[in-house]
N, C-alpha and C positions, 0 to 999 in steps of 0.2 A: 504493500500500500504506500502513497505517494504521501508524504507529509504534507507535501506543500499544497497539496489538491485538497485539504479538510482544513488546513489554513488559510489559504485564497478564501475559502466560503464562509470561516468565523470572521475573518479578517472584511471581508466587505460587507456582511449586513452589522459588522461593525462600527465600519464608517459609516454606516449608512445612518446607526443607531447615533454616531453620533456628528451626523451632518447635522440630522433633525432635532438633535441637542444643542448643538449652537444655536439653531432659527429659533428656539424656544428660549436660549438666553439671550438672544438679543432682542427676542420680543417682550422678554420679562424685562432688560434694561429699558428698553422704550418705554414703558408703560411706567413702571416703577421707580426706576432708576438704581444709585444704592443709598439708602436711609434706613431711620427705623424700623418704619416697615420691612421692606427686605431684609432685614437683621433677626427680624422676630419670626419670619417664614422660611431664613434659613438654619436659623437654630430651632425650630419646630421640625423640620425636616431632618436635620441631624439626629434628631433623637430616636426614632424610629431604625433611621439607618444605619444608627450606631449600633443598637439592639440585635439590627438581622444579622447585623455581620456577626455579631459577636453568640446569638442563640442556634441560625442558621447556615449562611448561604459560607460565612466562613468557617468555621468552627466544624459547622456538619459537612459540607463536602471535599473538606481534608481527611475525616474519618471515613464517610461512606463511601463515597467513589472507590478507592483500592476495598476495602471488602464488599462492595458488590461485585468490583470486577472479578474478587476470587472465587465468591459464590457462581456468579456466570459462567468461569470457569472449569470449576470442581463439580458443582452439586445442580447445574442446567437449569432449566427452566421454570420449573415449577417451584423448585426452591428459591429460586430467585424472586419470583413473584410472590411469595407468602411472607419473605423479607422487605420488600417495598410496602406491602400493604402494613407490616405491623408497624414497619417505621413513620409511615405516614397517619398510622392512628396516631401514635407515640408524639408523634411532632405537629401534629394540628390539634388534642387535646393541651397541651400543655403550654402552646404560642397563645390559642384562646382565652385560657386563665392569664396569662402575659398580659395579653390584650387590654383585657376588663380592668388589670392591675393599673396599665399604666393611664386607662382613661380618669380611672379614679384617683392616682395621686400623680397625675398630670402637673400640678402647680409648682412640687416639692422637686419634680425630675426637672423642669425648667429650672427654677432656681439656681439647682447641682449645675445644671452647663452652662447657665450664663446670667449669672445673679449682680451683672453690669444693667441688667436691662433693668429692673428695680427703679434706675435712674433716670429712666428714660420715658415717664410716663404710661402709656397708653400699652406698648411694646409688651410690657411686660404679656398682660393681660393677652392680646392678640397671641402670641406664642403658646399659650396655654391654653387656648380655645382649640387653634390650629394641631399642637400636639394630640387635644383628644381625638379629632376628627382622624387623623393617619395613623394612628397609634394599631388597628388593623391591618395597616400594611403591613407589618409585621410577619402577621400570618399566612399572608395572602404570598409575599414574596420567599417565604420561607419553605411554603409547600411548591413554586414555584424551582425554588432552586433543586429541591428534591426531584422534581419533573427532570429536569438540567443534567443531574447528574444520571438517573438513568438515563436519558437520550444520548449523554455524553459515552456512557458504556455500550451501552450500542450501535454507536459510531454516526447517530445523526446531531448533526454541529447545527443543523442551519435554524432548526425553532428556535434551539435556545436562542441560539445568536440574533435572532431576530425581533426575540419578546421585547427588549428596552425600546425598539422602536415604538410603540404602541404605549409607552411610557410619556414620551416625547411628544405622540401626537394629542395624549391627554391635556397634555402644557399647553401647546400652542392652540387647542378646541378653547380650553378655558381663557387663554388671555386675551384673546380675539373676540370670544362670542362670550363668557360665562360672565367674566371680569366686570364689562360696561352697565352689567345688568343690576349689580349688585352694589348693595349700601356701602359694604366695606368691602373694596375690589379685591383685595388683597386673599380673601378666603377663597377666593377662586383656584387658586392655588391649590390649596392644601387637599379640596374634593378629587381636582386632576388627579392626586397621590392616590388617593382609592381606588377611583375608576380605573388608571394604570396598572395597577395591581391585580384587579377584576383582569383586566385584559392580557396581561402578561401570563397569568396561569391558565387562562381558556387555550389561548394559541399553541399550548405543549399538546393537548390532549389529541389531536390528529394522530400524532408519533404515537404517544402511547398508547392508541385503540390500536395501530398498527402491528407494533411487535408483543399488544397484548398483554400491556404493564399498566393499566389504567388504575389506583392505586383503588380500592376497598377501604374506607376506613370504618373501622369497627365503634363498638360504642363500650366493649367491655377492654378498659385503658392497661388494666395489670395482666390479660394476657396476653398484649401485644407489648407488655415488658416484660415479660417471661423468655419468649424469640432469642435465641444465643445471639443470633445474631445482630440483635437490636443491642441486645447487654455488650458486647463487642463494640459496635458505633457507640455507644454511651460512655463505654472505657476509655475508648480510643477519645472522644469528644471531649474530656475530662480537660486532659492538658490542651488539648486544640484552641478550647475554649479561654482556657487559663493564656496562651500566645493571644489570641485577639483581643481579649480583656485587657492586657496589656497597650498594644496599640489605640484601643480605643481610649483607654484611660488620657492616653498623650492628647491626645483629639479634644477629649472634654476637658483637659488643662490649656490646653492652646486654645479652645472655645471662647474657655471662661475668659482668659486674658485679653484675648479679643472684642470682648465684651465690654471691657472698665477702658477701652481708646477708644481715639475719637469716634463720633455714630459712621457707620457706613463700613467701620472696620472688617465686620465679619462677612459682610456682601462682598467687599473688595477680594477678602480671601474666596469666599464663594466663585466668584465669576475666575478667578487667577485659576483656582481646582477645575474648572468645568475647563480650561482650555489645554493643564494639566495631563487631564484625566483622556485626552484627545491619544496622545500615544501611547496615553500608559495602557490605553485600555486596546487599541488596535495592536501592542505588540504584546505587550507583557499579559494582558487576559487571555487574550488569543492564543499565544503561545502555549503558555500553561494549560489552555484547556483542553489542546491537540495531545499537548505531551504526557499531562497526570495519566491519561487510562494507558498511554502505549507504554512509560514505566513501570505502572501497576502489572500492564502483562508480563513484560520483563522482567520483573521481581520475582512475577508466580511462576515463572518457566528457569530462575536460577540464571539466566544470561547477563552474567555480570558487564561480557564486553557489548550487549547490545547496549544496557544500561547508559552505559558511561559513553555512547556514540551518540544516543540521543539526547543527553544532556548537552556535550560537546556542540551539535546541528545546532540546539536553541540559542546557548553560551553565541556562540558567534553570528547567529541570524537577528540578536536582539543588541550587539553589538554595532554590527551593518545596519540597522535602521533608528537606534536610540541616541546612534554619537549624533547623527546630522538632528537630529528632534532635539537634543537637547542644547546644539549650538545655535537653533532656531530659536529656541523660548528665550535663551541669551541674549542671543543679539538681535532678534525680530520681533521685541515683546512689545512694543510701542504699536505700528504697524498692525499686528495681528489684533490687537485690545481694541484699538479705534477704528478697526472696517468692522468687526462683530458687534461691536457695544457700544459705541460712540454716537448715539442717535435720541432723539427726545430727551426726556430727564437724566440720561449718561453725562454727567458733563466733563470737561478735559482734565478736569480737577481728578475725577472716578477715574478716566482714563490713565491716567500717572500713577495714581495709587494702585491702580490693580496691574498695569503694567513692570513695576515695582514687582509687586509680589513673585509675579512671573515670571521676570529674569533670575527671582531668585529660587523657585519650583527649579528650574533650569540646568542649577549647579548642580541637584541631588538627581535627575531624571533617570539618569543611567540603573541608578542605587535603586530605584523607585520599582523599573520594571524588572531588571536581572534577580530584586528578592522576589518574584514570584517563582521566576526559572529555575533559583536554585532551591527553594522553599520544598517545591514539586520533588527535590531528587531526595529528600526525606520523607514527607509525606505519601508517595508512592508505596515507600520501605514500609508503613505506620509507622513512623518514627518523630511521632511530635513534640518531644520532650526536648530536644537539642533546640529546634526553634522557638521556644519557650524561654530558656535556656539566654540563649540570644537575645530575644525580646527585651527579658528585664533590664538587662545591660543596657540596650540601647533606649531605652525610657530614661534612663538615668541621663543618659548622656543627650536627647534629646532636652532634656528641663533645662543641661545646664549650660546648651548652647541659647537656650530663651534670655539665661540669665544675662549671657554676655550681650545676645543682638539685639532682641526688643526695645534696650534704652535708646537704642541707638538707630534702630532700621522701623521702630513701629512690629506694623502687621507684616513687613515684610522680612522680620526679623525672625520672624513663627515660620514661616514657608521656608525660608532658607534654614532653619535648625531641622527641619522634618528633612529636608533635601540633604543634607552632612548625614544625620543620623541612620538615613536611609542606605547612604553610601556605606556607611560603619558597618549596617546591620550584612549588606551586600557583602562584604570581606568577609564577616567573621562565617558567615554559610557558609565559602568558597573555601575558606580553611580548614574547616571541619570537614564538608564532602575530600579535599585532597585528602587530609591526616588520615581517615577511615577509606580512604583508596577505591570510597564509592565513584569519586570520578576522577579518570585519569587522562591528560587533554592529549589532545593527538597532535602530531607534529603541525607546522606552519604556523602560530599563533604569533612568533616571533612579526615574520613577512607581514601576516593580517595586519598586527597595530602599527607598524610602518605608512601602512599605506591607507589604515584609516584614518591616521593622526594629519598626513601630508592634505588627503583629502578633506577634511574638516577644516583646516586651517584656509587654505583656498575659500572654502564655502563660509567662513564667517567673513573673509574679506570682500568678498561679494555681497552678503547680505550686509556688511556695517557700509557697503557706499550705497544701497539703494535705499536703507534705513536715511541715512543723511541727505539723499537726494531729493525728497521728497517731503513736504509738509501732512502729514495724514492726518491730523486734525481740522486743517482747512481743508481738504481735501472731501469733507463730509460735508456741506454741500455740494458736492456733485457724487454722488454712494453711490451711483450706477458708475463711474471712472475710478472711484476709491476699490468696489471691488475686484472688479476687472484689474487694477493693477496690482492687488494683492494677489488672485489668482495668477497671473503672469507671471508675478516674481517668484509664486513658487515651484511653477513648471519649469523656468532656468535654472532656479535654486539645483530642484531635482539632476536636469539635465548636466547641470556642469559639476555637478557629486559624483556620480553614477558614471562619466565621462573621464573626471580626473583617474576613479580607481580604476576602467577602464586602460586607461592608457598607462597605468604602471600594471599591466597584466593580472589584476585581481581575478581571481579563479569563482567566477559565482556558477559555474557544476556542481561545487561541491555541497550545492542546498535544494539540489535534487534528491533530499532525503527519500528515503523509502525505510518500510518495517517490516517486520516479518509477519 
């Protein structure tokens, strides 16, 4: 099997996920801009988000995926199917009580992430209404990713990858048509998060009627915790959950502190993440979601050298597309901020500041997407304790780059401590997989960073004169030219990257991966 043929197809309704994700931030900057209000809808939003990662979508499918792929493996079909259904009793009872918890002490959870708003009047309030209302998605995207990771083990990429689109189009239904209608525009929003939820787990069910995994959930909760194999993901989820709690905890510290600076602070981080989240998510999610199950079967078949090849393929495919991404948010972060978001209440002031943030996202980008790639060559193994392991380390050491930049860089002091720490965390995996000789690189890496280093340098002196040639602030009266010439610039951009390693003879055959 072609690696790059189930990467191509997570990788483009990826972008697609998140073309419609820009059009939906830039319509929420038009409309809204960054203030209170957007402060109080994206720490209402955070909270939920925080939760899934941290009950579901991360925590449970670092555990479930490698034991369902074993069970599919070992024990066929039917056992596999009476493990998805106990799991999904197991995880839709208990995200439910979540649910109800967190509508109910909704005020006290605000608070905890950002008790700046306090100060802020009205904010407060607004954030805790909003939290109740999403607080459901919860469970909705929970069982969703459940859907995800079977389709993922049985090798269809394209629902899952397709479900955030439908996320997205929630966003821009609501800002356009829901928003106008309504007293306080602003809660338009937060319904979008339901209704996407509603529609991100209808769109799995096709695949799953398909290969016949459509999950049963029962109503008797303790004997779909009985299931060995539920008590297995539970085990396993233990520490998984204990690694994202961790990250998340950094989140709700950087929140909060984002919270007590000036208003717009957390919006400005909001919008800096969402253009962030552009390659992390088409290289490093993509990635990782091709690679977890082709690992997982390589663990169960003992092929230590397939292992450590596919590791290698990702290691250097997220290299080739994360250097030039990250020398983008650097030096093109101006540019990129003000043809997206630079329109109605955006004003050049939002633009600077969140531009700011982004060249600082920028520095850590690399760190950002390789800890998914190398995260995958543990959790493949169920080996979630070394990444846990890591974790606390790098929490530590994220606070106490806050300590040093914040005074000094603001909000963009929080994004570039996340971006260091992210790099920290990125070594110390890579150390640990060499030390344990789960992965061992294959020759050339030398030549590689030669000629990706030559080529990146080229490519930031090309984008720092078109950055400076150009006014793109004033340029938004006329956003039909403003776009068109950000598009353009990064069809060069591309061309004279892909062109320079070209001509120092870069070998790109060698990512015509295939598996067994």
């Amino acid at each position: 099997m072609n690696l790059l043929r189930p990467l191509i197809t997570v990788s483009g309704f990826t972008l697609l996920s998140r073309i419609t994700g820009l059009v939906r931030e830039t319509l929420i900057a038009h409309a809204f801009g960054a203030s209170s209000y957007t402060d109080a809808f994206n720490i209402a939003f955070r909270i939920p988000n925080l939760l899934r990662r941290l009950s579901a979508e991360g925590a449970f499918s670092q555990a479930f995926v490698p034991i369902l792929a074993e069970f599919k493996s070992e024990r066929g079909h039917r056992a596999t199917s009476t493990l998805v259904d106990s799991t999904a009793t197991v995880l839709t009872w208990v995200l439910v009580g979540l649910s109800l918890l967190g509508i109910a002490g909704a005020g006290f959870v605000v608070w905890v992430m950002a008790s700046g708003l306090l100060h802020e009047g009205r904010s407060f309030g607004l954030a805790v209404m909003m939290t109740r209302i999403m607080f459901p998605y919860i469970a909705l995207s929970s069982l969703t990713s459940l859907a995800s990771g079977v389709l993922h083990t049985y090798r269809n990429f394209s629902l899952p990858a397709f479900a955030p689109v439908l996320l997205n189009v929630s966003f821009i239904v609501a800002a356009l048509v829901v928003a106008p209608r309504l007293d306080t525009p602003i809660y338009a929003l937060a319904f979008a998060v339901l209704a996407g939820g509603v529609l991100q787990l209808l769109v799995q069910l096709p695949g799953l009627k398909q290969i016949q995994m459509i999950p049963r959930i029962r109503l008797n909760l303790a004997l779909a915790l009985a299931h060995p194999g539920v008590k297995l993901i539970l085990r396993k989820m233990m520490p998984a959950s204990f690694a994202v709690s961790v990250a998340q905890l950094s989140l709700i510290v950087n929140t909060n502190i984002a919270s007590h600076l000036p208003p717009g602070s957390v919006s400005w981080l909001s919008y800096a993440d969402r253009l962030m989240e552009f390659p992390t998510a088409l290289l490093g999610v993509a990635l990782s979601t091709i690679l977890l199950p082709s690992l997982s079967k390589a663990h169960a078949d003992s092929d230590s050298a397939e292992y450590s090849a596919l590791l290698d393929w990702g290691l250097r495919l997220t290299f080739l597309l994360a250097a030039p991404s990250s020398v983008a948010l650097c030096v093109y972060a101006e540019p990129l901020t003000a043809t997206l978001f630079n329109y109605g209440r955006f004003s050049g002031h939002d633009n600077l500041m969140v531009s700011r943030a982004l060249a600082a996202y920028g520095v850590g980008l690399l760190g950002l997407i390789l800890i998914k790639i190398l995260a995958s060559g543990f959790y493949a193994k169920q080996d979630i304790k070394t990444p846990v392991k890591i974790a606390l380390a790098v929490l530590v050491i994220t606070q106490l780059c806050n300590v040093i930049f914040v005074p000094y860089l603001a909000h963009a002091g929080l994004s570039l401590s996340i971006g260091i720490s992210a790099c920290v965390n990125a070594l110390m995996l890579f150390v640990s997989l060499r030390r344990r000789l789960i992965y061992i690189p294959l020759a050339g890496w030398g030549l590689f960073f030669v000629q990706l280093v030559g080529a990146c340098l080229v490519l930031a002196g090309v984008m720092r004169w078109f950055n400076q040639s150009f006014n793109w602030i004033a340029l938004g009266y006329h956003p039909g030219i403003r776009i068109a010439a950000l598009i353009a610039t990064l069809i060069i951009f591309a061309a004279v990257y892909f062109s320079i390693l070209f001509l120092m003879n870069f070998k790109y055959a060698y990512f015509r991966r295939c598996v067994k």
